[in-house]
C-alpha positions as a Markdown table, in Angstrom:
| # | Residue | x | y | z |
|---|---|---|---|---|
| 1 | Unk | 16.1 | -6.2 | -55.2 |
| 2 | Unk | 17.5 | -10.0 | -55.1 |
| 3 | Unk | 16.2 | -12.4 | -53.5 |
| 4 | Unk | 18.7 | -13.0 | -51.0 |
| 5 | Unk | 18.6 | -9.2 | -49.9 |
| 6 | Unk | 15.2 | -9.7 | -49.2 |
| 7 | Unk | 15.5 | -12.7 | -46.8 |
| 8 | Unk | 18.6 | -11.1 | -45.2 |
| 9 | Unk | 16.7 | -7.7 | -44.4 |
| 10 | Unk | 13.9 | -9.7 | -43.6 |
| 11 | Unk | 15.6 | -12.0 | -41.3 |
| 12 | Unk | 17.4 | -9.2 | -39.4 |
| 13 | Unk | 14.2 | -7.6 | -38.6 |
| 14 | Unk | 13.0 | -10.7 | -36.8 |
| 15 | Unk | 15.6 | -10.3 | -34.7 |
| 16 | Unk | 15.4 | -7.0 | -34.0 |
| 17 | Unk | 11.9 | -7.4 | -33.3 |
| 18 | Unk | 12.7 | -10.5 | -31.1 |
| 19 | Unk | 15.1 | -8.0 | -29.2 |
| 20 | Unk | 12.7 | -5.4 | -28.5 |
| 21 | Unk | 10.1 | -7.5 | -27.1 |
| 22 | Unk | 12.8 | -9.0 | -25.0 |
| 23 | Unk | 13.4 | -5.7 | -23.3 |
| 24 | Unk | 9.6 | -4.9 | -23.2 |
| 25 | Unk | 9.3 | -7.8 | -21.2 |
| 26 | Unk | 11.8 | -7.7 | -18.6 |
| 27 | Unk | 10.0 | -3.6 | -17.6 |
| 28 | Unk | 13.1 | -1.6 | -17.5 |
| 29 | Unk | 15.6 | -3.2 | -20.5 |
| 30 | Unk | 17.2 | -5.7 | -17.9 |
| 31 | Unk | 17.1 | -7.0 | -15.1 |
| 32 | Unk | 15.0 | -9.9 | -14.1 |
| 33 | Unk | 12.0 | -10.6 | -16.1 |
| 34 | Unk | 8.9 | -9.0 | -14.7 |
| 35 | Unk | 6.9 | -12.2 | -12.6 |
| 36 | Unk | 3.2 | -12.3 | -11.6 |
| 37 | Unk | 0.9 | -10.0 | -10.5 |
| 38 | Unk | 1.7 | -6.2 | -9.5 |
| 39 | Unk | 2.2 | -6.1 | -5.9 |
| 40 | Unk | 0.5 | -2.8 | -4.3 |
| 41 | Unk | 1.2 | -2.2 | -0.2 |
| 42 | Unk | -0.8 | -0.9 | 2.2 |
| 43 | Unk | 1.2 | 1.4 | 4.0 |
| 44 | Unk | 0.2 | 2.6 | 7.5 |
| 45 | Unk | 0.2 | -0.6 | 10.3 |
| 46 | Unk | 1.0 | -3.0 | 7.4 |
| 47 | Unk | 4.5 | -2.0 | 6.6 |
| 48 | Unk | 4.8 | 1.1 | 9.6 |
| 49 | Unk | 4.6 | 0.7 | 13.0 |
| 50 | Unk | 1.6 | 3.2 | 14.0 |
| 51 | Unk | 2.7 | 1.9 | 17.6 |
| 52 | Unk | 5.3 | 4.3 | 17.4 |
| 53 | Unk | 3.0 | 7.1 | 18.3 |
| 54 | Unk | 1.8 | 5.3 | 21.2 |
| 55 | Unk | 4.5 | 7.9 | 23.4 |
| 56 | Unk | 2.6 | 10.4 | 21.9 |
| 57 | Unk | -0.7 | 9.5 | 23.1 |
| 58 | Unk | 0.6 | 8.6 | 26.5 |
| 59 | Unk | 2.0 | 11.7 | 27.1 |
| 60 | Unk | -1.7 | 14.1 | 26.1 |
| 61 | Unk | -4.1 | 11.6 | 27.2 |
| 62 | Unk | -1.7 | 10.2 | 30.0 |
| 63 | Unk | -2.7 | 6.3 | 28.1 |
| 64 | Unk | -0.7 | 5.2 | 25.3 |
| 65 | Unk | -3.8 | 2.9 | 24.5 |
| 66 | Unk | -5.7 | 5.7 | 23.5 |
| 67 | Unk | -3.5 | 5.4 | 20.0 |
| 68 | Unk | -6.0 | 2.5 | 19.1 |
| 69 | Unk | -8.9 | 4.3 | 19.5 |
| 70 | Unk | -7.8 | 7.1 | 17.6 |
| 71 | Unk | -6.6 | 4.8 | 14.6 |
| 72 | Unk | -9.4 | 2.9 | 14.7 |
| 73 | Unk | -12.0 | 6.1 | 14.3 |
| 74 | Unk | -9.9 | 7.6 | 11.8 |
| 75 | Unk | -10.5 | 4.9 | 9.6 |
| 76 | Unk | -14.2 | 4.7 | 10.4 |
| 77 | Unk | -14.7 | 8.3 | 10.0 |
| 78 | Unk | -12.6 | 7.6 | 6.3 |
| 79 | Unk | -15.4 | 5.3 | 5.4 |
| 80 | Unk | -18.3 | 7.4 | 7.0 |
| 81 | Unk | -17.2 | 10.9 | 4.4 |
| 82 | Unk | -16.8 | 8.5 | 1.7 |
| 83 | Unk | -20.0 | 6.8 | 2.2 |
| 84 | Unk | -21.9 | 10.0 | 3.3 |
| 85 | Unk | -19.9 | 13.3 | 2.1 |
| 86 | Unk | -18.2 | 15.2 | 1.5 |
| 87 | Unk | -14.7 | 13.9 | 0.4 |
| 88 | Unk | -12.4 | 14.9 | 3.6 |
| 89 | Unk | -8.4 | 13.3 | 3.0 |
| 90 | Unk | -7.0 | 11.2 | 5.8 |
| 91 | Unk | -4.6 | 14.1 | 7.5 |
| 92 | Unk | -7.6 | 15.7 | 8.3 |
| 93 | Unk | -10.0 | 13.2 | 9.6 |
| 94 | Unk | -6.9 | 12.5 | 11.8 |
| 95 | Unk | -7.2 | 15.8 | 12.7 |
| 96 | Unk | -11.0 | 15.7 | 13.3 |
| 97 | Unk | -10.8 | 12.5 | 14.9 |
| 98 | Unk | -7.9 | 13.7 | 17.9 |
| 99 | Unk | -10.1 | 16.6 | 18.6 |
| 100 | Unk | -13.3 | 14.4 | 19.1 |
| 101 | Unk | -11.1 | 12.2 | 21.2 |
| 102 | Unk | -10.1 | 14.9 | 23.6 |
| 103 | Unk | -13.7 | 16.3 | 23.9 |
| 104 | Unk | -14.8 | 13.0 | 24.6 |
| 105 | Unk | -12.0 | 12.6 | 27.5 |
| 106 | Unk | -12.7 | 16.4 | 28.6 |
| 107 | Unk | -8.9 | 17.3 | 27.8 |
| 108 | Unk | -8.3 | 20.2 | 26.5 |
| 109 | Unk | -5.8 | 19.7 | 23.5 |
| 110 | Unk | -3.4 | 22.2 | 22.7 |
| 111 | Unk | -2.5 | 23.4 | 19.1 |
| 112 | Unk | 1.1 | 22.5 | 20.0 |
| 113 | Unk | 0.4 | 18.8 | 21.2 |
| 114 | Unk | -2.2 | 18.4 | 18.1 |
| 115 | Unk | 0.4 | 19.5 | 15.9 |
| 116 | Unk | 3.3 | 17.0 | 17.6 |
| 117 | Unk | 0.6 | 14.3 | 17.3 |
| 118 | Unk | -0.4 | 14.5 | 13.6 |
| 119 | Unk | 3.6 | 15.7 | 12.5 |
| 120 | Unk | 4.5 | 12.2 | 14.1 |
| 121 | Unk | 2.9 | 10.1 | 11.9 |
| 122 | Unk | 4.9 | 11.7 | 9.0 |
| 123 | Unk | 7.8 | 9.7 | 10.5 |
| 124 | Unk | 6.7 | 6.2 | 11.8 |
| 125 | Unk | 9.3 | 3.7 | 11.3 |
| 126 | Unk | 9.4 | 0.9 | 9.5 |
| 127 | Unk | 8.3 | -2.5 | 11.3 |
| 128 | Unk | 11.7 | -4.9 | 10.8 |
| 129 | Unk | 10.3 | -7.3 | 8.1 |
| 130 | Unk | 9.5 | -5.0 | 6.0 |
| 131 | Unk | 12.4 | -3.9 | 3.6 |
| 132 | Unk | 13.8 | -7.7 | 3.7 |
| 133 | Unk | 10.7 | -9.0 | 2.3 |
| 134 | Unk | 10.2 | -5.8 | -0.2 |
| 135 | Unk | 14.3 | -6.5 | -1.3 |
| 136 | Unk | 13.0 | -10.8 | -1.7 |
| 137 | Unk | 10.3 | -9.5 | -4.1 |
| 138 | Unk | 12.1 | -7.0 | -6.1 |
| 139 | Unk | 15.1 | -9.6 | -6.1 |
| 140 | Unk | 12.2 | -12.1 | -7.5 |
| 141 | Unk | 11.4 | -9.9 | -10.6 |
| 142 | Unk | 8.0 | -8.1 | -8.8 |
| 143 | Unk | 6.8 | -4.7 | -9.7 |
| 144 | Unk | 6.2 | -3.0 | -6.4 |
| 145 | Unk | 3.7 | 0.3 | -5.5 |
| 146 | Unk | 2.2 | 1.8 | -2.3 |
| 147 | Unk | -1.8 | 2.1 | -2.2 |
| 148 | Unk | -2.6 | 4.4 | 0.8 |
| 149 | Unk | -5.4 | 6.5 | 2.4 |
| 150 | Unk | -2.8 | 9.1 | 3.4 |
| 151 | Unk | -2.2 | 12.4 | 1.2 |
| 152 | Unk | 0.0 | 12.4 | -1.8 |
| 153 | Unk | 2.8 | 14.6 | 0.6 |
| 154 | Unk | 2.2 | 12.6 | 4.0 |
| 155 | Unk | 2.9 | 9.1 | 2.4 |
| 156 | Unk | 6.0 | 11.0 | 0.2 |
| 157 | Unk | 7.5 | 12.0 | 3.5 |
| 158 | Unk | 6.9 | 8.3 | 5.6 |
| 159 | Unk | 8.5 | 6.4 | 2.8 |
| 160 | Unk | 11.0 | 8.5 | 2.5 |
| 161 | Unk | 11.9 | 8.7 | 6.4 |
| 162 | Unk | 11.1 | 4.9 | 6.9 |
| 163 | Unk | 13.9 | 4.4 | 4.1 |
| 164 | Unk | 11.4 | 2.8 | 1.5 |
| 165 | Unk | 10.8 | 4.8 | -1.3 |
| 166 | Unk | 13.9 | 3.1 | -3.3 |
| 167 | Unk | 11.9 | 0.4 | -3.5 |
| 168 | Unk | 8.4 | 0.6 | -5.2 |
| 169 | Unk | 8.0 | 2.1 | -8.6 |
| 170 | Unk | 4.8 | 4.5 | -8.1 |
| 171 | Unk | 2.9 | 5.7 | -4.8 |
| 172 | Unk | -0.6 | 5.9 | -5.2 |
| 173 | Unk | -3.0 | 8.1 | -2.7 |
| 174 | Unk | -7.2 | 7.8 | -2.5 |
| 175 | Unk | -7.0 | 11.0 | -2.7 |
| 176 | Unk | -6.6 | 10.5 | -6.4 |
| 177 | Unk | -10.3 | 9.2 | -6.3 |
| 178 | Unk | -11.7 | 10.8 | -3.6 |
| 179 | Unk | -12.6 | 7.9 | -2.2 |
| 180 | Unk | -11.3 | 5.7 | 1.0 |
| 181 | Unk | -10.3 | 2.3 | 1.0 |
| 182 | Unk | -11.8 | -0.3 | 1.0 |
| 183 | Unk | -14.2 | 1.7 | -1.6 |
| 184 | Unk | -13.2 | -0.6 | -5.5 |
| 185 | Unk | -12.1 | 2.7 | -7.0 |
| 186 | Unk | -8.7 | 3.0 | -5.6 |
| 187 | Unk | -7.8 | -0.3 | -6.7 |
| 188 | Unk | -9.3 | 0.3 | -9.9 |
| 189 | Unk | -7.5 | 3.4 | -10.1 |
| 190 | Unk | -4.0 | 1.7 | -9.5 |
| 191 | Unk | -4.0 | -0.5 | -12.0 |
| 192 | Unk | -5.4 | 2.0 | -14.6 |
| 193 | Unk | -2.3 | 4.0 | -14.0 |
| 194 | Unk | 0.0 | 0.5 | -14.1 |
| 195 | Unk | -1.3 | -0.3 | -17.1 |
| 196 | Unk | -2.7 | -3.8 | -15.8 |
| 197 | Unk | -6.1 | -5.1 | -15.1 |
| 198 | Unk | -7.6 | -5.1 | -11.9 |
| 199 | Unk | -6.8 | -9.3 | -11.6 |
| 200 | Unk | -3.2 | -8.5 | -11.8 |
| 201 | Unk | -2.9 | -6.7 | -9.1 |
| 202 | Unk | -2.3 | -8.6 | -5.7 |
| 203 | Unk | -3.1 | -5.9 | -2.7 |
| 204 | Unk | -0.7 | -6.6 | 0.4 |
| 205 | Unk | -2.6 | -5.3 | 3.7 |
| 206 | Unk | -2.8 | -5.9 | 7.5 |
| 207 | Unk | -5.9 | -5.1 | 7.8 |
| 208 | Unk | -9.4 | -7.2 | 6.7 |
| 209 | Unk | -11.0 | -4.1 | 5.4 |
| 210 | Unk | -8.1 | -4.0 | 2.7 |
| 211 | Unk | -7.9 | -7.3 | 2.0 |
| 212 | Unk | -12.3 | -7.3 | 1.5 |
| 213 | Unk | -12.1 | -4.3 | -0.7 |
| 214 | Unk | -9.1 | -5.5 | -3.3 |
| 215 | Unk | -10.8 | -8.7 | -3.3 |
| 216 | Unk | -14.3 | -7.3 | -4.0 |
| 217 | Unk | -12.5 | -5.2 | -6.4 |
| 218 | Unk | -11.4 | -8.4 | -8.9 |
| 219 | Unk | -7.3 | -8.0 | -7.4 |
| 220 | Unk | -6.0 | -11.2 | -5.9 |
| 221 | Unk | -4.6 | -10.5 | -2.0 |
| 222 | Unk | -2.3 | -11.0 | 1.2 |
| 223 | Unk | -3.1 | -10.4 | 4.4 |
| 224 | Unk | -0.4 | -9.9 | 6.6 |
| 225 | Unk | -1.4 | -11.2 | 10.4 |
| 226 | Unk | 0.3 | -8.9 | 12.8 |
| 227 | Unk | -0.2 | -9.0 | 16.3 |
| 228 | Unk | -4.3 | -8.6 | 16.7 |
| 229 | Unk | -5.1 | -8.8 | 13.5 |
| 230 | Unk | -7.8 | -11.1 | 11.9 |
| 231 | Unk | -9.4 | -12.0 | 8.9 |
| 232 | Unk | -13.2 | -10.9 | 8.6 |
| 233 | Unk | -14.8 | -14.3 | 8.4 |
| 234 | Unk | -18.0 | -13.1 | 6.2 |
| 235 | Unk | -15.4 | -11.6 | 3.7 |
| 236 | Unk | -13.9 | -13.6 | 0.9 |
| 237 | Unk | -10.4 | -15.1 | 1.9 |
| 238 | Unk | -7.1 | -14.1 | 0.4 |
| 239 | Unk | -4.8 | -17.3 | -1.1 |
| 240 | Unk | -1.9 | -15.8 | 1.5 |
| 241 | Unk | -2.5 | -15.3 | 4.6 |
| 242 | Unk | 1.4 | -15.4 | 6.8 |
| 243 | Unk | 2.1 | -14.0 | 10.1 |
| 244 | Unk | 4.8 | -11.0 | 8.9 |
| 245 | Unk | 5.9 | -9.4 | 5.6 |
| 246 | Unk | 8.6 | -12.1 | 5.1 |
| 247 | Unk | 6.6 | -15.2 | 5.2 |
| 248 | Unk | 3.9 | -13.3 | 2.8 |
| 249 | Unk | 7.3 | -12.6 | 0.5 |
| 250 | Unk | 7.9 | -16.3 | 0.3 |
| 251 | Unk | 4.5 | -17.9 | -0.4 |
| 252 | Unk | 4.4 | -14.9 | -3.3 |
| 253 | Unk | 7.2 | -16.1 | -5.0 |
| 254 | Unk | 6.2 | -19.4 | -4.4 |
| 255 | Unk | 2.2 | -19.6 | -5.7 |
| 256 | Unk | 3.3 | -16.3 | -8.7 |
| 257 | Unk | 5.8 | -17.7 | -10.6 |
């Protein structure tokens, strides 16, 4: 073989070469180059308005403020069956949870308005920053998932009837790991399954819990401040902290470029 042959097969392997890690780079063979960190969303309050069930709650318990205290036990009962045992998944501490409400109000819940209760959540809407600042980021060159405590089905069916699920590339569930946020495994599992370690994963939540346990974990964080929501002041602080999905969108691009 002559000399030049050899320097022209050579040379067009290079660039073949060069062209395949061009593709590799940009994720999906075009489109904008891949930027930063992962970005993985909380899913129920953070980018869903659980205030939508709040007609729900006023119409069995004749309070629609009785919606907090249900959230807010569901996700300490989460943490009590992952810290105690045995492994429950969230639809049916929810479950659990609105039963041990009612006792505790002596109201006698009926299967029909236990059913219309939990069947709701399925179909929370969307709060109005939300797919604006999702579109920003994917427009930016992000990679975007879901990281939830909800069942593999329930959080299929909310993004799909919030009109979300265009937008993230994978939806992850605890109930991969049997474990509840803001336990490190789920955020270790995610970015086993992306391919990335656990530093290149930025965890997107409204809620300090969330924000403690990806931080904990080795990820990098936003918290998103909606309306009576704080930061845990003991807890390491996220480098974003913005009052709504859209300002969080902006410092992202900003500080991950």
């Amino acid at each position: 073989m002559s000399s030049r042959r050899i320097f022209v097969e050579a040379t067009l392997a290079t660039v073949a070469f060069s062209a395949m890690a061009s593709v590799d780079a940009r994720g999906q063979g075009g489109g904008n180059q891949t930027r930063g960190r992962v970005l993985v969303f909380d899913v129920n309050e953070t980018m869903l308005d659980v205030g939508a069930l709040a007609p729900q709650f006023a119409r069995v318990f004749g309070r629609a403020e009785v919606l907090q205290e249900w959230f807010s036990n569901v996700l300490l009962y989460s943490n009590v069956v992952t810290v105690a045992g045995p492994y429950a998944d969230f639809g049916a501490i929810g479950g659990a949870v609105l039963d041990m409400v009612a006792a505790a109000r002596g109201i006698s819940l009926s299967a029909e308005d236990r059913q219309q209760v939990l069947a709701a959540v399925r179909t929370l809407p969307a709060h109005a920053d939300v797919r604006p600042a999702l579109e920003r980021l994917r427009g930016a060159g992000f990679r975007l998932a879901t990281l939830t405590n909800s069942p593999p089905a329930a959080v299929g069916a909310q993004l799909e009837n919030a009109g979300l699920s265009d937008l993230f590339e994978r939806s992850f569930s605890v109930d991969a790991v049997k474990r509840f946020k803001p336990s490190p495994e789920p955020y270790q599992y995610v970015a086993s399954q992306l391919g990335v370690a656990t530093n290149r994963l930025r965890m997107i939540a409204a809620h300090a819990w969330d924000v403690y346990g990806a931080l904990r974990a080795g990820c990098a964080a936003a918290f998103i401040a909606r309306p009576g929501k704080a930061l845990f002041p003991l807890g390491p602080q996220p480098d974003v902290i913005a009052p709504n999905m859209i300002a969080a969108a902006d410092r992202i691009v900003d500080i991950e470029a």
